[in-house]
Steps between C-alpha positions, in 0.01 A plus 500: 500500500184410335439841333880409349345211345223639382708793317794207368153294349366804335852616354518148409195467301515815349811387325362161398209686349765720299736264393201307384313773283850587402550125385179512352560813275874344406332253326220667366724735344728233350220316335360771321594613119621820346240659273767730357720407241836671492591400177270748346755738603605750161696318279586864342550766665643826359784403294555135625370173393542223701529066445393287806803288614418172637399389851572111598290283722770552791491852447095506571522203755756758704266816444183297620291690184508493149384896488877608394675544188912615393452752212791611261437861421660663174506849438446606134733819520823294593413219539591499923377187660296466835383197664166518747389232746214541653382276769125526633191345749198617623499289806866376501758725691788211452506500146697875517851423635836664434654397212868475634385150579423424106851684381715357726326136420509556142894577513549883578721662746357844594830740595217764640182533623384814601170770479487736234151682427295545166325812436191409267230793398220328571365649817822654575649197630869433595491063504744427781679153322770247581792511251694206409812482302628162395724252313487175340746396308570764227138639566440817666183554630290827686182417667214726705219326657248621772211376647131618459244453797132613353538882339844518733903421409734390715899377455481347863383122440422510912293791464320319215412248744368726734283695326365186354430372861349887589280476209362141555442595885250749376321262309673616110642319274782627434700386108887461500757536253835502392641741246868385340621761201841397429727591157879345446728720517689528160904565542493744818257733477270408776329901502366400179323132630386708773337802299329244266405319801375845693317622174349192446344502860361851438295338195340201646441618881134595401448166339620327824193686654251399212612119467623417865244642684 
């Protein structure tokens, strides 16, 4: 019985201890600032030029960072439109969420949400995104967004979480971010919002390594 006790008092403050480093390191990691600044990102890149699109004080108070920025990309050849919203913290793994949340607040109904992949040729990768296709009114829209974890993507928001968690449990500090590419979709033709959308992935994937580190 009293070895019982003993055991139940040790379990118990080994998870005080935890929960109080882990408290400790919550806070410590929500005080502290980014030192990189995402909006350094290429405003140019190949053939596109780009406009920043405004962000409100709501929009930052909900992201819990001002290190984000909506981009309207143009390309010179014919003059195809892409928006990018990137989302990203050092220290903050809330500020990357999925942006169904945002689009269905803002007034869109998504009719599908399913995976599709990317294949980029930096490194060989093949980005394994969400696709979203949705309405508003008269306004089509096609959207992509993943999630990057360090050097690694993900389209699983859980999985995000988790390798967040991994990474701070080995004493890194692990940077998060959300990537949104999204085009609307003129008349019908969705394959051609989702090409633009594809080959504009395959040029900025190496500058999501150099400026979201």
């Amino acid at each position: 019985m009293k070895k019982n006790i003993i055991t139940t008092c040790i379990i118990t403050l080994t998870l005080a201890v935890t929960a109080a480093i882990s408290w400790s390191l919550f806070f410590q990691q929500a005080s502290q600032k980014d030192t990189v600044d995402i909006n350094r990102f290429p405003k140019s890149i190949g053939t596109w030029t780009s406009v920043d699109l405004p962000l409100t004080k709501d929009d930052f108070a909900i992201l819990e960072t001002r290190n984000a920025f909506v981009r309207l990309y143009t390309n010179g050849v014919d003059k195809s439109q892409i928006y990018l919203y990137l989302v990203y913290s050092q220290t903050n793994r809330k500020v990357a969420h999925p942006p169904e949340i945002c689009y269905t607040g803002s007034g869109f109904t998504i009719v599908d949400d399913a995976h599709d992949s990317i294949a980029v040729g930096y490194k060989n990768m093949n980005i394994q995104a969400n696709r979203l296709k949705m309405f508003k009114g008269d306004l089509n829209q096609v959207a992509y967004y993943w999630f990057k974890v360090g050097d690694r993507f993900t389209s699983n928001y859980w999985k995000q979480q988790v390798l967040i968690a991994l990474d701070t449990l080995q004493g890194h500090e692990p940077s998060s971010a959300l990537v949104r590419i999204s085009s609307t979709v003129g008349g019908q033709d969705i394959n051609k919002s989702v090409k633009n959308i594809k080959n504009f992935t395959d040029l900025i994937v190496p500058s999501l390594f150099s400026y979201l580190p």
